[in-house]
C-alpha positions as CSV (number, residue, x, y, z in Angstrom):
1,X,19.5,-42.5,-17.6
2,X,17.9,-45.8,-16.6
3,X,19.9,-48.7,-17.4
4,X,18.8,-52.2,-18.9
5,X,18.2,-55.1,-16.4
6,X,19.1,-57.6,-18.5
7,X,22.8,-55.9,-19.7
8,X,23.3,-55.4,-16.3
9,X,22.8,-58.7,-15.2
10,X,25.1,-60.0,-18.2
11,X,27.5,-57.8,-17.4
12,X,27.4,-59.2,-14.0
13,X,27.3,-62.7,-15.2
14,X,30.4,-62.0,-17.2
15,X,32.2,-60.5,-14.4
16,X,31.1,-64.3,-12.2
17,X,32.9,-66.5,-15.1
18,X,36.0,-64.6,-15.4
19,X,36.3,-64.6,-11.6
20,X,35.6,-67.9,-11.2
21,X,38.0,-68.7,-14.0
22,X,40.4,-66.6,-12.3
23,X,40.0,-67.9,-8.7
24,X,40.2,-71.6,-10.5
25,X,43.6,-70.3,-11.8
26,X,44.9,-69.5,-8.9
27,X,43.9,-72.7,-6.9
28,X,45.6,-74.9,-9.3
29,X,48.7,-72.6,-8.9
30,X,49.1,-73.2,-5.5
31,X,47.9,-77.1,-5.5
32,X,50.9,-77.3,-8.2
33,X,53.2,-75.5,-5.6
34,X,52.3,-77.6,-3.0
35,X,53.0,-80.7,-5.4
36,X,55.9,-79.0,-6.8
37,X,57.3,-78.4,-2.5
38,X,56.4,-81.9,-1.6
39,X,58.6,-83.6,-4.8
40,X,61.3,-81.4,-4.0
41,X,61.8,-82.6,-0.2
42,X,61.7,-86.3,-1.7
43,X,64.6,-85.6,-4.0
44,X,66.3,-84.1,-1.5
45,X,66.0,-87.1,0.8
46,X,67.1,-89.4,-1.9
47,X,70.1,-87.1,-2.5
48,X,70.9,-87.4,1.5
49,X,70.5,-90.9,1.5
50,X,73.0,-91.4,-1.1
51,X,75.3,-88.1,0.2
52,X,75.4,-87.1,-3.4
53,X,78.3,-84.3,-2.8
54,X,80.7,-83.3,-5.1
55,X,83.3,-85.0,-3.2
56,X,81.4,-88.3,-3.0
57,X,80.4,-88.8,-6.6
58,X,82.8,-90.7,-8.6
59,X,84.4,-89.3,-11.8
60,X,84.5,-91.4,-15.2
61,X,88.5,-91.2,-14.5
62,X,88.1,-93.1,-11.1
63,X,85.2,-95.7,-12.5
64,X,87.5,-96.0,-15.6
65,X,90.2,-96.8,-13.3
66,X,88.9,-99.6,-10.9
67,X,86.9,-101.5,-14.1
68,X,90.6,-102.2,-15.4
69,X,92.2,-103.9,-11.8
70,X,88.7,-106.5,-13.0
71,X,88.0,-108.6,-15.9
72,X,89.1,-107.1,-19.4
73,X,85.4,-107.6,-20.2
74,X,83.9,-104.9,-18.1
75,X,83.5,-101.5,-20.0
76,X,86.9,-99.3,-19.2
77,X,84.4,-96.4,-18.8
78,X,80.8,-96.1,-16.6
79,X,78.0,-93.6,-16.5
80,X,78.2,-92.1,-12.9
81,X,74.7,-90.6,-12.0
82,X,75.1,-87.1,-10.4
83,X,72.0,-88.4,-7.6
84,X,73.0,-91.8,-7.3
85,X,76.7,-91.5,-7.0
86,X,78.3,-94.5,-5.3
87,X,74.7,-95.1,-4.0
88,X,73.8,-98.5,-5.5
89,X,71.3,-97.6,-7.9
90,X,68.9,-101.1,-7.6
91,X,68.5,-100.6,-3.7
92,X,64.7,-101.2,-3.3
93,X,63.0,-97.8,-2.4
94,X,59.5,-97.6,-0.9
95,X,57.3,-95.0,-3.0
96,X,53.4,-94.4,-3.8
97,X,52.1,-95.0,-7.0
98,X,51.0,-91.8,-8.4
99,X,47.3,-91.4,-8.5
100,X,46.5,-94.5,-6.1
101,X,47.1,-95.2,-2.3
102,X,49.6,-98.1,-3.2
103,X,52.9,-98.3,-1.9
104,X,55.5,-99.9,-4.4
105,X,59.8,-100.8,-3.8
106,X,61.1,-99.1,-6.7
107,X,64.6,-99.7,-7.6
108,X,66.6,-96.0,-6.2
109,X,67.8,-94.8,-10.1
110,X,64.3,-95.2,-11.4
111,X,62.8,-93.5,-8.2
112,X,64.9,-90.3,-8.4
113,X,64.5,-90.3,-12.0
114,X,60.8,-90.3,-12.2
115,X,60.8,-87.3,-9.4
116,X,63.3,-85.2,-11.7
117,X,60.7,-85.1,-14.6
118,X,57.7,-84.1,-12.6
119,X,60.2,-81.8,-11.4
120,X,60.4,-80.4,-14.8
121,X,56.7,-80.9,-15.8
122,X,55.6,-79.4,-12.8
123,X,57.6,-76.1,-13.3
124,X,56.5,-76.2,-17.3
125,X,53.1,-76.3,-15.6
126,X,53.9,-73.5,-13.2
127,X,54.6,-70.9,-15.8
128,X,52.1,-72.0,-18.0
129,X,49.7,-71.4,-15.0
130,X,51.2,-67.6,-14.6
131,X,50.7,-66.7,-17.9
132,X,47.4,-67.9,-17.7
133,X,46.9,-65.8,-14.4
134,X,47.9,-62.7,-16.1
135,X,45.6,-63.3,-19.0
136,X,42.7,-63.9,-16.5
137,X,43.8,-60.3,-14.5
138,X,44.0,-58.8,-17.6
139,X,40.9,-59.6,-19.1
140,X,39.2,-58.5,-15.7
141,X,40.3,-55.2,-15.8
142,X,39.6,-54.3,-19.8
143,X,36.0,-55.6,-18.4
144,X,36.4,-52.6,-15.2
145,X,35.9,-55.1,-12.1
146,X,39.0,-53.7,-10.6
147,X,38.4,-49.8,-12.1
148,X,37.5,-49.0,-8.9
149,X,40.8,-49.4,-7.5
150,X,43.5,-49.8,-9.4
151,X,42.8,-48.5,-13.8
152,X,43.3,-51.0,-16.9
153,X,46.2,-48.8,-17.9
154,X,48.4,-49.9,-14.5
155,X,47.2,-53.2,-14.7
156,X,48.1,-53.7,-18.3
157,X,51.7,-51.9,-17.5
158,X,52.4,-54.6,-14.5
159,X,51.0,-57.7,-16.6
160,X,53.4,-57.3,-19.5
161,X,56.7,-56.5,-16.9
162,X,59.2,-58.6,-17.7
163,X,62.3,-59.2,-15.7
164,X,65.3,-57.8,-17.3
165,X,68.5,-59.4,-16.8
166,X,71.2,-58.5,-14.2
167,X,73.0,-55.7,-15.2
168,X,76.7,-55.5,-14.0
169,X,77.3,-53.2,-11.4
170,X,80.0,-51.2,-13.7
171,X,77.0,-50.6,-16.3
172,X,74.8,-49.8,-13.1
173,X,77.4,-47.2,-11.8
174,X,79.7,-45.9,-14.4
175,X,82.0,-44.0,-12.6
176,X,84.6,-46.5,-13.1
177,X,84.5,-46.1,-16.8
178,X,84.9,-42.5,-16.3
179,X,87.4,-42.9,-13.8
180,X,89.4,-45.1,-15.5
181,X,88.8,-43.0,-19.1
182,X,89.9,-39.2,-17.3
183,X,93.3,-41.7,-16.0
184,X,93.8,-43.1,-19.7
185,X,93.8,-39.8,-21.7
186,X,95.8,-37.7,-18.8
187,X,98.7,-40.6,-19.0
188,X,98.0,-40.4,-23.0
189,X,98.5,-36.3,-22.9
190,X,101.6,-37.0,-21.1
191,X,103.1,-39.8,-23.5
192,X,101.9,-37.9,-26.2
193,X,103.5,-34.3,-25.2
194,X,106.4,-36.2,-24.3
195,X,106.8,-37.9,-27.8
196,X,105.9,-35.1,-29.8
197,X,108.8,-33.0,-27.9
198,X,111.5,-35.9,-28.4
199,X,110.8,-36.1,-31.9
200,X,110.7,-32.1,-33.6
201,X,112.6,-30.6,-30.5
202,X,115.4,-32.9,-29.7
203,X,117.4,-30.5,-27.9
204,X,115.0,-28.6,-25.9
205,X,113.7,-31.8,-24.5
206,X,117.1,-32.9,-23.6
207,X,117.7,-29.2,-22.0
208,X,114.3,-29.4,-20.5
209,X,115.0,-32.9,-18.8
210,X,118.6,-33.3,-18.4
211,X,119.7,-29.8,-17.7
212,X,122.0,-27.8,-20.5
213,X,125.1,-28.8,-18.9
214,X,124.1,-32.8,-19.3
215,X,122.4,-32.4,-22.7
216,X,125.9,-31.0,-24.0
217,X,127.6,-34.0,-22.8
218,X,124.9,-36.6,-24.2
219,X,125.2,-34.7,-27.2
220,X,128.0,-36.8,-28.6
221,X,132.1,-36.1,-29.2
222,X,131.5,-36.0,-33.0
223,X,129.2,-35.2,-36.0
224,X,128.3,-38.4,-36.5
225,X,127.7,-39.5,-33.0
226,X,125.5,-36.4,-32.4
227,X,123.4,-37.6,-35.5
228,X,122.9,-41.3,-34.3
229,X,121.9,-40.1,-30.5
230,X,119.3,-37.7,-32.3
231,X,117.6,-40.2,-34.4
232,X,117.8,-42.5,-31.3
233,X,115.9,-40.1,-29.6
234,X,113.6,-39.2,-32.2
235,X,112.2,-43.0,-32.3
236,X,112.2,-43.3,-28.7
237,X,109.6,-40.4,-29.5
238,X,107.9,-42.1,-31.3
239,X,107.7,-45.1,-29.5
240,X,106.0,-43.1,-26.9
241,X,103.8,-40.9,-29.3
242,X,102.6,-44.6,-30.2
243,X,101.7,-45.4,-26.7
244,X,100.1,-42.4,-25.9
245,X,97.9,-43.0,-28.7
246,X,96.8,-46.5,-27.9
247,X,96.1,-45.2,-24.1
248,X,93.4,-43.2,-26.1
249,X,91.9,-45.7,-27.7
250,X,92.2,-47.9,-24.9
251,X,90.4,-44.9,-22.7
252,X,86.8,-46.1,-24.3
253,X,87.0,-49.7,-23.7
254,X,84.2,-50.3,-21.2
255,X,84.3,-53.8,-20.1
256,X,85.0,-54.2,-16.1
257,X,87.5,-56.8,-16.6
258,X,90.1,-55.5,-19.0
259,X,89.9,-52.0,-16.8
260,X,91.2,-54.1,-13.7
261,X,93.5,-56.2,-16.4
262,X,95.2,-53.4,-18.2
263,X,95.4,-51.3,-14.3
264,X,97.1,-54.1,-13.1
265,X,99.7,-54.4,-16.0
266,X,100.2,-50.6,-16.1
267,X,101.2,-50.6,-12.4
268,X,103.9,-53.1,-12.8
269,X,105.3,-51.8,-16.2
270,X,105.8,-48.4,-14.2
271,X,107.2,-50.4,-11.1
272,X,109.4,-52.1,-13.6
273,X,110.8,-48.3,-15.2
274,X,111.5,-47.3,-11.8
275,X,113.3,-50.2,-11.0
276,X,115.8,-49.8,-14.4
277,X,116.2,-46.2,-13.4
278,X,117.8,-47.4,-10.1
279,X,120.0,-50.2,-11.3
280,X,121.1,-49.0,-14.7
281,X,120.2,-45.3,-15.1
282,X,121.8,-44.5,-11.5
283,X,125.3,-46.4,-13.0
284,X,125.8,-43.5,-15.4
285,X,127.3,-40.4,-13.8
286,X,126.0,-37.4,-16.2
287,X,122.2,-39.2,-15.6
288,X,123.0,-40.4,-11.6
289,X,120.8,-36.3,-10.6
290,X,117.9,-36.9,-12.7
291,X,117.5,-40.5,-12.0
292,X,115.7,-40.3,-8.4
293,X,113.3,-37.1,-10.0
294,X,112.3,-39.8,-12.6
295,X,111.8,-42.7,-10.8
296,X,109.1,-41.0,-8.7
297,X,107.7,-39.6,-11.9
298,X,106.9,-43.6,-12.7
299,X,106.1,-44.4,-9.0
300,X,103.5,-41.4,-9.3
301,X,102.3,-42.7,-12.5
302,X,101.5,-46.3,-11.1
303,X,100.1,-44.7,-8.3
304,X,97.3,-43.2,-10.0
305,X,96.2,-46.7,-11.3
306,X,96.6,-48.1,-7.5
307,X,94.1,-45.7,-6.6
308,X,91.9,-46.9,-9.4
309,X,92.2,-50.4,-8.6
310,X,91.5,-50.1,-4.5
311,X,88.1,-47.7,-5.9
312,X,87.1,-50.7,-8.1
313,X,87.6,-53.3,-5.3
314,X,85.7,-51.1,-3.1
315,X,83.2,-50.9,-5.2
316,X,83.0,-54.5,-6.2
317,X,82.9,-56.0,-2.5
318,X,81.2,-53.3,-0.9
């Protein structure tokens, strides 16, 4: 198949003018880095000059402050400039007119001030200048100068990349969540055992974690005592069915933050049980056996959300 001169040589033509288009581009890309480096180094100059710190910059509190030891006619409040600072702003700076070789003294505000907006026109311009290289790369490739090496189809796929944003490390590895989930609904199978037992089998639960000789005595002397310490009990059931439910719910919360907040406040509520046990609990004589048994039940508890704490740091600062 012989091919046409003249469609080659347009083809070829075409190929020229985007490249040159694309080379052009590409030069103004870096000229407008070079511009964009140069304005950069002057602003930080300025800023040195004037030691514009944190520390060194005046706040509206300490300008209010020092206008009102003056004359009641001076404004109670003045506009601090983050570059200037205490710098005096009309100190005569030496600059070049842009566009000519002519060397001007500029007052310092107005000097800093014009560099911040090329600052910002000149990164508008560097984006705009990226698109426009894409376009150019694009446009090449649907015309098959760069077939030969790399296809359309990858070049199209890299051209319209985006940057997500940053992801949070706990979305990036969720074995936290899971972690912290599996720790949630086995403290919530206990609470809600527990509760469950208190509340339709008084008795055995009292027999099962006081002993039969104990429950007898906790029981009550008469009728009517016997009836108030079982509904007690009951409620205290489901006080703790209650909980165990909400440590469900609680189990599929997946922000980072209220994982380490509700660990945190989980270890010091069971701290806080042990600690009653051992004061109060160990006062009464029929409950002075049992108390130690439970009070390491709690410690073990708050244990398990200490190890989920020192894994989450460990993960954080790793």
């Amino acid at each position: 198949m012989e091919l046409d001169p003249k469609k080659v040589v347009e083809v070829y033509e075409r190929y020229e003018a985007v490249g040159d288009q694309f080379l052009l581009v590409r030069n103004q890309m870096v000229e407008n880095d070079r511009e964009r480096n140069a304005n950069r180094e002057a602003l930080t100059a300025l800023r040195k000059k004037a030691k514009t710190t944190k520390t060194s910059v005046p706040s509206p509190f300490d300008s209010m402050m020092k206008d009102t030891h003056g004359s009641s006619a001076k404004a109670l409040i003045r506009e601090v400039c983050s570059t200037c600072g205490s710098h005096d702003s009309t100190e005569p700076t030496w600059m070049m007119l842009p566009g000519t070789d002519l060397f001007a003294a500029v007052p310092f505000h107005a000097v800093h001030t014009m560099l911040e907006k090329d600052e910002k026109r000149m990164e508008f311009e560097s984006k705009k200048l990226q698109s426009l290289l894409k376009e150019k790369t694009l446009l090449l490739s649907e015309l098959g100068a760069l077939a030969d090496s790399v296809p359309p189809s990858v070049i199209r796929s890299l051209i319209t990349l985006k940057d997500k944003p940053s992801v949070q490390r706990s979305k990036k590895n969720p074995m936290n969540s899971h972690l912290f989930r599996v720790i949630c609904i086995l403290h919530s199978v206990i609470a809600l055992t527990s509760g469950t037992l208190m509340m339709f089998y008084t008795e055995k639960a009292s027999i099962f974690g006081h002993g039969s000789d104990i429950a007898n005595k906790l029981k009550g002397s008469t009728p009517h005592d016997e009836l108030l310490i079982q509904i007690s009990q009951s409620f205290s059931g489901l006080l703790l069915f209650a909980i165990g439910l909400v440590l469900f719910m609680v189990s599929f919360v997946k922000d980072r933050e209220f994982h380490g907040f509700f660990a945190g406040g989980s270890v010091i509520l069971y701290v806080l049980m042990a600690l009653w046990r051992v004061v109060f609990e160990w006062k009464v004589e029929d409950l002075a056996f049992e108390c130690p048994k439970q009070a390491l039940g709690d410690i073990a508890l708050a244990v398990s959300w200490v190890f989920f704490l020192v894994y989450t740091w460990r993960e954080k600062y790793d």
